[in-house]
Backbone as a printed PyTorch tensor [residue, N CA C, xyz], in Angstrom:
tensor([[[160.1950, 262.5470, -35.7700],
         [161.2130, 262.8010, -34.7580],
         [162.5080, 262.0850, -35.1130]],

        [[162.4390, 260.6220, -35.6060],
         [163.6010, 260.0610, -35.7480],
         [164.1970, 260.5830, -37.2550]],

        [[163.3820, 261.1200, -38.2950],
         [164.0840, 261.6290, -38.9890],
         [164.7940, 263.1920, -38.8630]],

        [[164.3480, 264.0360, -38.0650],
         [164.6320, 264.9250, -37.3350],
         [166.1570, 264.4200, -37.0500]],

        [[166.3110, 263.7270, -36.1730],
         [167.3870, 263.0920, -35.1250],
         [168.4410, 262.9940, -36.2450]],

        [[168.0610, 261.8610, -37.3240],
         [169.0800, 261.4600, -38.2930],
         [169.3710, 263.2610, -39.3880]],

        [[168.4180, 263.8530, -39.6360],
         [169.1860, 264.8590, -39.9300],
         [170.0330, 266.1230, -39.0500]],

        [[170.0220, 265.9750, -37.9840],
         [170.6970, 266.7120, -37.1230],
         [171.9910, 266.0380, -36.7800]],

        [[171.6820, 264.6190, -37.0960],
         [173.2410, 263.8920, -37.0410],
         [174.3260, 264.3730, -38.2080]],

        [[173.5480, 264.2120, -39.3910],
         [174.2140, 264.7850, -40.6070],
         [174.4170, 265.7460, -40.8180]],

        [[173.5810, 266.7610, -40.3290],
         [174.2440, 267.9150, -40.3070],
         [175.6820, 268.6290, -39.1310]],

        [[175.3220, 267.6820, -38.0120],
         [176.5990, 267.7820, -37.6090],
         [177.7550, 267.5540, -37.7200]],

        [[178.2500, 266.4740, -38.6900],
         [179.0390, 265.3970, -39.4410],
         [179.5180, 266.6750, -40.6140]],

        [[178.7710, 267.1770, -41.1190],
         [179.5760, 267.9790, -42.1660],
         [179.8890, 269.5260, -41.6550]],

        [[178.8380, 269.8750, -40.0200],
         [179.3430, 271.3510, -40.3050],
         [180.5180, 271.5190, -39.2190]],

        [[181.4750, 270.0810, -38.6670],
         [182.7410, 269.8380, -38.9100],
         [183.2630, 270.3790, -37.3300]],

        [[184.1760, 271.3220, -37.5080],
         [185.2450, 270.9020, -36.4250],
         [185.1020, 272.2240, -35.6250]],

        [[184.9140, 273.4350, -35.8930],
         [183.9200, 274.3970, -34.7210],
         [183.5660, 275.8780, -35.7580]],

        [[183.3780, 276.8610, -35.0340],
         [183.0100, 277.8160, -35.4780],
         [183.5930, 278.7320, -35.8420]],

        [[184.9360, 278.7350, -36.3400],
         [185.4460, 280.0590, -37.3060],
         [185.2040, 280.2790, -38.1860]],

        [[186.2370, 280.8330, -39.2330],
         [186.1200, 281.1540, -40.0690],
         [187.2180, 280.4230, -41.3350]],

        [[187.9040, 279.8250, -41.2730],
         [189.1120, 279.0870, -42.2140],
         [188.4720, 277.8580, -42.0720]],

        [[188.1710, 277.3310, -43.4630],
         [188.0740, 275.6710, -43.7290],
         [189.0490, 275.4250, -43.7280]],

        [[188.7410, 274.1620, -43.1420],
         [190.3130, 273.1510, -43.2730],
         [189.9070, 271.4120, -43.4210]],

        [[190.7930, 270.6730, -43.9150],
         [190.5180, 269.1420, -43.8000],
         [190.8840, 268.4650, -42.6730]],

        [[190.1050, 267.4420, -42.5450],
         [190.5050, 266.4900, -41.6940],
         [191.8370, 265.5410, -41.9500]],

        [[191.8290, 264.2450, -41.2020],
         [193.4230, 263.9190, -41.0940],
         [193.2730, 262.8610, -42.3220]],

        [[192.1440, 262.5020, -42.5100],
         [192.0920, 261.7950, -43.6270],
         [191.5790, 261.9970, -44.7290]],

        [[191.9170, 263.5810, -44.8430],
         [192.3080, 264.8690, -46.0820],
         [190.5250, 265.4290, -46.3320]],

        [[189.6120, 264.6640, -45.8280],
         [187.8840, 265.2480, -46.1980],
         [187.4420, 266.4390, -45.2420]],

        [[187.1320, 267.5700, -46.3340],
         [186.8050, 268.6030, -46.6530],
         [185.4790, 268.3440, -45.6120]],

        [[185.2630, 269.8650, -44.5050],
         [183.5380, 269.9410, -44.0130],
         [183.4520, 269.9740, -42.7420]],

        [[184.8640, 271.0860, -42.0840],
         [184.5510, 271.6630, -40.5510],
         [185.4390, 273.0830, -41.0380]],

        [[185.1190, 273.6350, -39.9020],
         [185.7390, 275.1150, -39.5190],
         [186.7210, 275.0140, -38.9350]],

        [[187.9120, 275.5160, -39.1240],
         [188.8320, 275.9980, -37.6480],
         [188.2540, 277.0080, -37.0380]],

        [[188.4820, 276.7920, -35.5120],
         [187.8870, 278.0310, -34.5730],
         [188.9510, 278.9250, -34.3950]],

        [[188.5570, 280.0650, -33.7850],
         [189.0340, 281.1420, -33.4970],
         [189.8500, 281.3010, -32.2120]],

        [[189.2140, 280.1780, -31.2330],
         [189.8730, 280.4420, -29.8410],
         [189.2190, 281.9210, -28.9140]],

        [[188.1400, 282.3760, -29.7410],
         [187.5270, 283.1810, -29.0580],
         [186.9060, 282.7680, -27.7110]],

        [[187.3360, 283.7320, -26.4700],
         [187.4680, 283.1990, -25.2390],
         [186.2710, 284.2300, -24.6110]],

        [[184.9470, 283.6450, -23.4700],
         [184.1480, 283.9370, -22.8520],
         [184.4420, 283.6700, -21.4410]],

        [[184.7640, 285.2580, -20.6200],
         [184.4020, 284.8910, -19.3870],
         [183.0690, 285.5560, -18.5100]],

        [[182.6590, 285.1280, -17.9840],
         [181.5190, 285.3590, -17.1910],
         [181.5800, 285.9080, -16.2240]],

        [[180.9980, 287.0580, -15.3500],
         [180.7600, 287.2800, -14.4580],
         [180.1080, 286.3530, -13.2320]],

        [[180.2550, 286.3020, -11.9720],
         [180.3320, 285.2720, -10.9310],
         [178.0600, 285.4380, -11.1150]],

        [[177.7270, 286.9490, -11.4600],
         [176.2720, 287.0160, -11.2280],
         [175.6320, 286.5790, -12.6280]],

        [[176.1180, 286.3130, -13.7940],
         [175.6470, 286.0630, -15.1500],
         [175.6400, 284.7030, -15.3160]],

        [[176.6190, 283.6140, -14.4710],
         [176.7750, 282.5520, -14.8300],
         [175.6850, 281.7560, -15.0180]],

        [[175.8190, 280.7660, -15.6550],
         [174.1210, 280.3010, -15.9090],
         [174.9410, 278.5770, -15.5660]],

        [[173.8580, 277.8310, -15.0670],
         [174.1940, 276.5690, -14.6860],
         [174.2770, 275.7800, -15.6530]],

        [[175.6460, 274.8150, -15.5120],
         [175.9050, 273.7920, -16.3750],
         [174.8860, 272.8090, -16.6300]],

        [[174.4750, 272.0630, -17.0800],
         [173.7480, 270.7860, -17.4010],
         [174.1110, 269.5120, -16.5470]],

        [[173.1330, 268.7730, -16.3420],
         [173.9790, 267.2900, -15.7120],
         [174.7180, 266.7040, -17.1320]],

        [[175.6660, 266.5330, -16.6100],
         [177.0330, 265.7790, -17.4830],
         [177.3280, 264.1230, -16.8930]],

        [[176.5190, 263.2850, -17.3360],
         [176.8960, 261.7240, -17.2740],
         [177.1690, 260.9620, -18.0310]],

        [[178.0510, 260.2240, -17.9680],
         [178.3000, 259.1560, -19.3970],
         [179.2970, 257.8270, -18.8860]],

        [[179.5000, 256.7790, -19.7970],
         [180.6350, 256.0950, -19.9240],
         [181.9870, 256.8310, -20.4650]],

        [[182.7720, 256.6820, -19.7770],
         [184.4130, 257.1030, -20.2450],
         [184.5380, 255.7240, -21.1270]],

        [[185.7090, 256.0580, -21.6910],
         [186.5580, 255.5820, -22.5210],
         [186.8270, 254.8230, -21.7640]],

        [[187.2380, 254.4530, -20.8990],
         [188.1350, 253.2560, -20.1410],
         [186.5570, 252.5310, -19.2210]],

        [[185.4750, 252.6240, -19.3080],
         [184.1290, 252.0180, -18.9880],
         [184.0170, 252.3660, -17.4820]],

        [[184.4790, 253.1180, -17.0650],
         [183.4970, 253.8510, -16.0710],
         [182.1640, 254.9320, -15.9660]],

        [[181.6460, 255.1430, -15.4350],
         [181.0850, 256.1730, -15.2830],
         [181.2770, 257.2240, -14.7190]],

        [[181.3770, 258.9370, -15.7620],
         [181.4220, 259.9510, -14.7500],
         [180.3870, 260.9410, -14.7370]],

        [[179.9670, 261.7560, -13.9800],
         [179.0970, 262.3100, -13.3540],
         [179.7480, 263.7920, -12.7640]],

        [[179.0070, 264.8490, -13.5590],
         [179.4990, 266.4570, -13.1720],
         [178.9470, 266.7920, -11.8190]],

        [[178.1260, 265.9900, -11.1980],
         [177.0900, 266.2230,  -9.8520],
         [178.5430, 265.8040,  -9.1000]],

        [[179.1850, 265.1580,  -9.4310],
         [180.4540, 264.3840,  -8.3720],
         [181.7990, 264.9840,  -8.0970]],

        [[181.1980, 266.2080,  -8.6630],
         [182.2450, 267.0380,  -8.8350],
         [182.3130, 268.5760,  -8.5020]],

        [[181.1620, 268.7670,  -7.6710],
         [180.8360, 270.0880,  -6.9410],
         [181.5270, 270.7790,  -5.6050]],

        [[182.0090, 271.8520,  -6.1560],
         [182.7690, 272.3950,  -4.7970],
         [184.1610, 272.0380,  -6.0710]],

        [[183.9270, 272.1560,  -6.7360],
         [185.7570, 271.8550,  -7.3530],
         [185.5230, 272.2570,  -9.0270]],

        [[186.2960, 273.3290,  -9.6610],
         [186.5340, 273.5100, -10.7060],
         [186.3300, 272.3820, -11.5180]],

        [[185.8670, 272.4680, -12.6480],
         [185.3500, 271.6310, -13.5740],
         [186.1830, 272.2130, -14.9910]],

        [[187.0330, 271.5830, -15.8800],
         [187.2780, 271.9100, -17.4140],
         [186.6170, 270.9020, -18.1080]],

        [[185.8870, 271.1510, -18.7590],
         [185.2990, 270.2070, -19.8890],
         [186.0510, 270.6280, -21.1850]],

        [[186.2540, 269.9260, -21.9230],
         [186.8160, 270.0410, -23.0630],
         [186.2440, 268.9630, -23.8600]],

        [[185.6870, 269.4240, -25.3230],
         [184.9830, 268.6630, -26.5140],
         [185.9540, 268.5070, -26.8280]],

        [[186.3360, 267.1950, -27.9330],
         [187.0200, 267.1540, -28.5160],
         [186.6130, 265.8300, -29.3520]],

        [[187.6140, 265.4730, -30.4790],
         [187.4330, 264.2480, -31.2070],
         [188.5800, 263.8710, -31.8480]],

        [[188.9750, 262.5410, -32.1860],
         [190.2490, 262.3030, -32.4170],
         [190.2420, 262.5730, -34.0680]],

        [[189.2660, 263.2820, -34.8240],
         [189.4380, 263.1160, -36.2020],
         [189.8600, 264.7450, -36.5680]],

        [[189.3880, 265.4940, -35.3690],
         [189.8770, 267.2480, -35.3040],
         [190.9480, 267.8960, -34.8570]],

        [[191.8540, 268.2060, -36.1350],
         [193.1910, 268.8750, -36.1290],
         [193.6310, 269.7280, -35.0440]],

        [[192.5380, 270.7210, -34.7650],
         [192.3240, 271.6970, -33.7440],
         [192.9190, 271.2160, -32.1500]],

        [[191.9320, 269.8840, -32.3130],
         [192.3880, 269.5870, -30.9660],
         [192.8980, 268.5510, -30.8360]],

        [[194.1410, 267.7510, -31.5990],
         [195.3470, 267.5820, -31.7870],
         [196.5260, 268.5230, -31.4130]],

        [[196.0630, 269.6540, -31.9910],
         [196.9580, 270.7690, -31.4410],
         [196.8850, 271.4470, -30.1260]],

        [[195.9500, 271.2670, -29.4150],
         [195.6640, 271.8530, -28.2740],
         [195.8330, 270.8520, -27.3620]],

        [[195.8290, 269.6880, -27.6510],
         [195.9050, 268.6180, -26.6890],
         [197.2680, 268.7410, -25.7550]],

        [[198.2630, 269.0780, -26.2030],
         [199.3350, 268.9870, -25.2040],
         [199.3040, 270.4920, -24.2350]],

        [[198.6760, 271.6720, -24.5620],
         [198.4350, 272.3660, -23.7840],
         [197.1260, 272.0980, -22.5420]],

        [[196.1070, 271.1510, -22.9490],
         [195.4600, 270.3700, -21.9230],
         [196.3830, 269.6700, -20.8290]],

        [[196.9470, 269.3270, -21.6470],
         [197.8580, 267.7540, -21.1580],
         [198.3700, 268.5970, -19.9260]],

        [[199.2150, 270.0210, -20.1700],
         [200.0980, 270.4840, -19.0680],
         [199.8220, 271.1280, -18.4540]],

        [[198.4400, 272.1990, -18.4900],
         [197.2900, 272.6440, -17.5960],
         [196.7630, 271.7400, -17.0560]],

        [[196.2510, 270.3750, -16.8670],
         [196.1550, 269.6630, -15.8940],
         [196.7090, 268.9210, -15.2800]],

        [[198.2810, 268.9250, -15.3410],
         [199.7310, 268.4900, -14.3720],
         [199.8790, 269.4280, -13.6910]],

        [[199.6940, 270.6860, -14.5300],
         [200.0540, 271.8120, -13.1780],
         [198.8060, 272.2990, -12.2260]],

        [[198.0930, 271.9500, -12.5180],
         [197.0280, 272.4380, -11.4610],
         [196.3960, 270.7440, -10.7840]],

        [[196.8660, 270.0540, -11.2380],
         [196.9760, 268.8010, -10.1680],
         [195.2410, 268.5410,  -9.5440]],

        [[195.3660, 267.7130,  -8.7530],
         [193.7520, 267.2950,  -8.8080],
         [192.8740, 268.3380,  -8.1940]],

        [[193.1150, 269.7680,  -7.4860],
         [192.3190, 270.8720,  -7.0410],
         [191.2770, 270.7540,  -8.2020]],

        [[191.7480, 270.3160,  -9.7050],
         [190.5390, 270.9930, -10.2590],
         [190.1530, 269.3940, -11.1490]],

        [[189.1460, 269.4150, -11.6880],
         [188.2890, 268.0120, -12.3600],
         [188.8080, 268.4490, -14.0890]],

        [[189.4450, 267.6850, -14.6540],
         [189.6820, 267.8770, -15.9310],
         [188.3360, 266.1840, -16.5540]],

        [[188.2290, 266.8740, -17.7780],
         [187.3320, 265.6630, -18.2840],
         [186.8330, 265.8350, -19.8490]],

        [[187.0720, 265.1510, -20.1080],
         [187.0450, 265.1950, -21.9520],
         [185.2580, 264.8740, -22.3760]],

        [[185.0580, 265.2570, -23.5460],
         [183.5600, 264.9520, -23.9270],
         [183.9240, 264.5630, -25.4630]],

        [[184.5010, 263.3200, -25.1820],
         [184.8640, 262.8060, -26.8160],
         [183.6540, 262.4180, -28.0370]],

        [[183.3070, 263.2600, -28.7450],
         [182.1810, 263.4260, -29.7610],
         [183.0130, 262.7830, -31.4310]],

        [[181.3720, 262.1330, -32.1200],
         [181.6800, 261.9390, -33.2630],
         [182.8680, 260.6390, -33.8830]],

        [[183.5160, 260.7670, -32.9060],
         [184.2900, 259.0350, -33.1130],
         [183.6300, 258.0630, -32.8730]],

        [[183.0260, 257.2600, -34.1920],
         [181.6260, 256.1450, -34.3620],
         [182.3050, 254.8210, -33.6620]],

        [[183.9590, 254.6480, -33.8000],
         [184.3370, 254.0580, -33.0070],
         [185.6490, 254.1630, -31.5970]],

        [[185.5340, 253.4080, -30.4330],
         [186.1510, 254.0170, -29.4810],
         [187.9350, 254.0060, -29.6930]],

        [[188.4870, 253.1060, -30.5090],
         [189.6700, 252.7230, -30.8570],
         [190.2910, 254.1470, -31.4590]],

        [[190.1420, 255.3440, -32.4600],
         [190.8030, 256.2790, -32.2880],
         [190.7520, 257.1800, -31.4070]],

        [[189.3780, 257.2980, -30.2970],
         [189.3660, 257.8870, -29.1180],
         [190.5110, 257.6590, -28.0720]],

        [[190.7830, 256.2500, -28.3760],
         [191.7490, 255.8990, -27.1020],
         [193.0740, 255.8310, -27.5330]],

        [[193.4870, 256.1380, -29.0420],
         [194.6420, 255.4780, -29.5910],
         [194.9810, 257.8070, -29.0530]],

        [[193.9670, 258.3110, -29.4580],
         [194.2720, 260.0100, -29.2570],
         [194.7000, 260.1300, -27.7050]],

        [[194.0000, 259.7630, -26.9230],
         [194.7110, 259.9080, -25.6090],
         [195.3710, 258.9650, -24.9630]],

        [[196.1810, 258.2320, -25.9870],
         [197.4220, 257.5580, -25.5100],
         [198.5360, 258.1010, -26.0500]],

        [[198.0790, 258.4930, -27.4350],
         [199.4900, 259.3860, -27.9270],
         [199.6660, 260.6990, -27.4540]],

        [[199.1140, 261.3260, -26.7090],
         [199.0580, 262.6460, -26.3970],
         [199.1700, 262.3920, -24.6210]],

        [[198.8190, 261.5400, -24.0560],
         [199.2010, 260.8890, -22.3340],
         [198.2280, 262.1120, -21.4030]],

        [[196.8460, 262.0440, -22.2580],
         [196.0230, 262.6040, -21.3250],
         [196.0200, 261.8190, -20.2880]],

        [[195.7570, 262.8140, -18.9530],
         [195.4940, 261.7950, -18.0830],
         [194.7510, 262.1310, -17.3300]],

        [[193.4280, 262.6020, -18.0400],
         [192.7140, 262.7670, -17.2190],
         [191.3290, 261.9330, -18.2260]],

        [[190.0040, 261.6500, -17.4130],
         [188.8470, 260.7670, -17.8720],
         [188.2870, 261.7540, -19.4090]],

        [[187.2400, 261.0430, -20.0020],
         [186.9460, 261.7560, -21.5330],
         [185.0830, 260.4280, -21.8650]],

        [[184.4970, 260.8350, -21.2370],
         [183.2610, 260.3080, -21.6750],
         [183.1340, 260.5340, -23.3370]],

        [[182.6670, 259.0430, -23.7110],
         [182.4360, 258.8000, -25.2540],
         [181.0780, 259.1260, -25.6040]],

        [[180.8890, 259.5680, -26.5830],
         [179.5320, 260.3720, -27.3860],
         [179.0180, 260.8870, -28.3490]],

        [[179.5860, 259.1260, -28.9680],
         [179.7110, 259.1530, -30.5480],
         [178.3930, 259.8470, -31.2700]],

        [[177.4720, 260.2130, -30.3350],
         [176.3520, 260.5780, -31.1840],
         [175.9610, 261.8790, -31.0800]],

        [[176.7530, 262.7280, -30.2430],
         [176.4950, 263.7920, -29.9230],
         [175.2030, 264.0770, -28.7090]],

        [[174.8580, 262.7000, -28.1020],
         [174.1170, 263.4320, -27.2180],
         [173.8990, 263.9890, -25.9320]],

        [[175.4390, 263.8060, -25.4120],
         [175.5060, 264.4110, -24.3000],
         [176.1880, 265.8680, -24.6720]],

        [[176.2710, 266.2040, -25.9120],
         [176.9120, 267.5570, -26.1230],
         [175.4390, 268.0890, -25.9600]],

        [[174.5910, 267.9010, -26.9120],
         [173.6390, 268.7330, -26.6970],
         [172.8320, 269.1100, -25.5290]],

        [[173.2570, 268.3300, -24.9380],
         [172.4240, 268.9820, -23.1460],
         [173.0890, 270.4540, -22.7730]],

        [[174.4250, 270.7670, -23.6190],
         [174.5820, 271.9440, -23.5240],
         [174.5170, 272.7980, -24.4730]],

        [[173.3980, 272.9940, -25.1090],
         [172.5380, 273.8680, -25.7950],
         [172.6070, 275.2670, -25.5100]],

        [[173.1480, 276.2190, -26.2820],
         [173.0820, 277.2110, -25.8570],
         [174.4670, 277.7130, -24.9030]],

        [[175.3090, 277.0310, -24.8230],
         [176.6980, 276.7510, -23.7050],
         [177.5920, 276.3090, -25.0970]],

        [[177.0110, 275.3620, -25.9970],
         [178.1900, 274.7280, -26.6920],
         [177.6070, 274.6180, -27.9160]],

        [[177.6410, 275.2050, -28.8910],
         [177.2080, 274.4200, -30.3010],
         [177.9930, 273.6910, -30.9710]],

        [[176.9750, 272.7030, -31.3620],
         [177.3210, 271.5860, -32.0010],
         [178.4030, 271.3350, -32.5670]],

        [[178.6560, 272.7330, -33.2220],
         [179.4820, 272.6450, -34.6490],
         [181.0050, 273.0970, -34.1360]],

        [[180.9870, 273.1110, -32.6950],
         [181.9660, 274.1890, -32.2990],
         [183.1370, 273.0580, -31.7240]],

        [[183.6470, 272.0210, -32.2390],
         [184.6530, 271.4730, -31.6830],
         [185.8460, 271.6880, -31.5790]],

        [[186.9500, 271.8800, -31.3290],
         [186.9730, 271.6280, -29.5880],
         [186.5740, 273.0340, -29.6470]],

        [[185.4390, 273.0870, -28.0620],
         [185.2550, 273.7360, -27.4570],
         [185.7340, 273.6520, -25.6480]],

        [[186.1820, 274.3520, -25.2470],
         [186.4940, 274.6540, -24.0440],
         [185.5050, 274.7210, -22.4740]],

        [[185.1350, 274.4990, -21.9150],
         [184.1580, 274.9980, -20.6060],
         [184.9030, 275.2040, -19.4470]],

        [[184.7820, 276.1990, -18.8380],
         [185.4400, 276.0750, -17.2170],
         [183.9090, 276.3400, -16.5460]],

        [[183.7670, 275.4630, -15.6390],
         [182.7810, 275.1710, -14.6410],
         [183.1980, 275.5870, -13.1760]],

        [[182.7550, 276.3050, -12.3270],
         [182.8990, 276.7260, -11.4550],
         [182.3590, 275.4240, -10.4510]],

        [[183.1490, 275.9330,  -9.1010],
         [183.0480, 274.8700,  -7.9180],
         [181.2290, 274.9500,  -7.2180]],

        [[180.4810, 275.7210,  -8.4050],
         [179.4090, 275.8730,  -7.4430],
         [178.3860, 274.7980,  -8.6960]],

        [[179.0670, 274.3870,  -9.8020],
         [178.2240, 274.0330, -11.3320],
         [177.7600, 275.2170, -12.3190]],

        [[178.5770, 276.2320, -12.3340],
         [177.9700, 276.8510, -13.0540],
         [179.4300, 277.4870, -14.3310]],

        [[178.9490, 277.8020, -15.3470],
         [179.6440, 278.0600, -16.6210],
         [180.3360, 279.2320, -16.1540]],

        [[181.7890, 279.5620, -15.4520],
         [182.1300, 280.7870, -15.6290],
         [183.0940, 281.5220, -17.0800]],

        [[183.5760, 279.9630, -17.9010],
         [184.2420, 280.7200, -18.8370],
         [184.0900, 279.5180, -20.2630]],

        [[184.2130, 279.9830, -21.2120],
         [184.0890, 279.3070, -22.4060],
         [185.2430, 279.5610, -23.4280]],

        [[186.1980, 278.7900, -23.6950],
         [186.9500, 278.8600, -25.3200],
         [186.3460, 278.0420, -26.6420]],

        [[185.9140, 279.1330, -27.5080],
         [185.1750, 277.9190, -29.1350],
         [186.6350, 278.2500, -29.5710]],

        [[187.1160, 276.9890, -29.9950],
         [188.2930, 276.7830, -30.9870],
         [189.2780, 275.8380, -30.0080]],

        [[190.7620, 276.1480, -30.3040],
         [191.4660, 275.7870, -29.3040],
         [192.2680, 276.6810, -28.1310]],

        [[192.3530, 276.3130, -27.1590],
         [192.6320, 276.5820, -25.8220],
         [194.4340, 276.4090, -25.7480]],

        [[194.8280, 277.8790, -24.8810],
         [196.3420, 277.6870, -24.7650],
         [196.3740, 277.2550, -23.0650]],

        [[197.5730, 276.6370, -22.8630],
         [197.3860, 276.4750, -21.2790],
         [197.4660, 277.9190, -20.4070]],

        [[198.3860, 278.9140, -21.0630],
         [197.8000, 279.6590, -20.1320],
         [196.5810, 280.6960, -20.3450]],

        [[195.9980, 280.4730, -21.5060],
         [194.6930, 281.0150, -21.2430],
         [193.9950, 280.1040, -19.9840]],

        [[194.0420, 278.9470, -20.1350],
         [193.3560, 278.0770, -19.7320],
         [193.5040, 278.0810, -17.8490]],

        [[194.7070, 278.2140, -17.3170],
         [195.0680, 278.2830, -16.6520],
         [194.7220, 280.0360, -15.9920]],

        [[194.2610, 281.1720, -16.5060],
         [193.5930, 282.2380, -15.9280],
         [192.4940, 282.3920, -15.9930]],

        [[191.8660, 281.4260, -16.5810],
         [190.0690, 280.9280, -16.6100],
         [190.0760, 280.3460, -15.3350]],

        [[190.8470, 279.5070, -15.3260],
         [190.4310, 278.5370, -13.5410],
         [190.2760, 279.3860, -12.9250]],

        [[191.5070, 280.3550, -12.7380],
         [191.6800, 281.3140, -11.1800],
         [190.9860, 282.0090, -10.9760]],

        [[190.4540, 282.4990, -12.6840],
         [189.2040, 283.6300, -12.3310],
         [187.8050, 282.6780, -12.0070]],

        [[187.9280, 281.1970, -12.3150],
         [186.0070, 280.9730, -11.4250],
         [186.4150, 280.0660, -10.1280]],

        [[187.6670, 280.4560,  -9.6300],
         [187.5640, 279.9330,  -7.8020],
         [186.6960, 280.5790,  -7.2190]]])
């Protein structure tokens, strides 16, 4: 099992930054993720399938909890401070959740940064301001199995006010895509 574990770590480590089709390098030029496509999933209100419990330490040492957040739009967004992708998408986060203001739960699922110092140095230069649970090991991604693969960073989630998945972006997210995903899972 634990060698299981350690090769599923490694294989996540090289098959990189999400699921398209264009290789590209990281910021410190090493070769061994995908750029995504930005291919966008929305769901019907009767297809939706329920999110996972989502708990962790944030970055700033609290705890957050997706149960605490029912009755209210949910964006999850994967991300990691070593993926170009979502460097680039980050300021369209940034202004989809100023404009839709606290009606809806914004919350990061920061993966793969072994340490928390470029997690926090990424959402200080970019003035997220919203929470980002750390998960350097990938294991709160995988509770969404089947919702998120591994390999698919940044990936996107809009969570409906009831917990359930109404829309998905693999790659990066524009604000106003992002912003007609909400309206469609009120």
């Amino acid at each position: 099992m634990r060698r299981t574990a350690s090769l599923l770590a490694g294989l996540l480590l090289v098959a990189g930054c999400s699921s398209g089709q264009q290789a590209s390098q990281n910021r410190e030029g090493q070769a061994g993720f995908v750029s995504g496509n930005g291919n966008v999933s929305i769901f019907a209100a009767a297809d939706r399938k329920q999110a996972p419990e989502l708990t962790g330490q944030t970055l700033d040492g609290t705890t957050w909890k997706l149960s605490d957040h029912v009755g209210k739009v949910v964006v999850l967004n994967v991300w990691g401070s070593w993926c170009p992708p979502c460097r680039k998408e980050a300021p369209d986060l940034v202004a989809a959740a100023k404009e839709l203001g606290p009606s809806v739960q914004f919350v990061g699922l920061n993966t793969r940064d072994l340490d928390q110092a470029p997690a926090k140095r990424f959402v200080q230069e970019f003035g997220v301001p919203f929470p980002s649970i750390y998960d350097p090991n990938g294991k709160a991604l995988l509770g969404f199995r089947g919702q998120i693969s591994p390999a698919a960073i940044p990936t996107t989630l809009v969570i409906d006010p009831s917990g359930k998945v109404a829309g998905r972006v693999v790659g990066e997210v524009t604000k106003q895509t992002l912003l007609g995903m909400v309206a469609e899972a009120k």
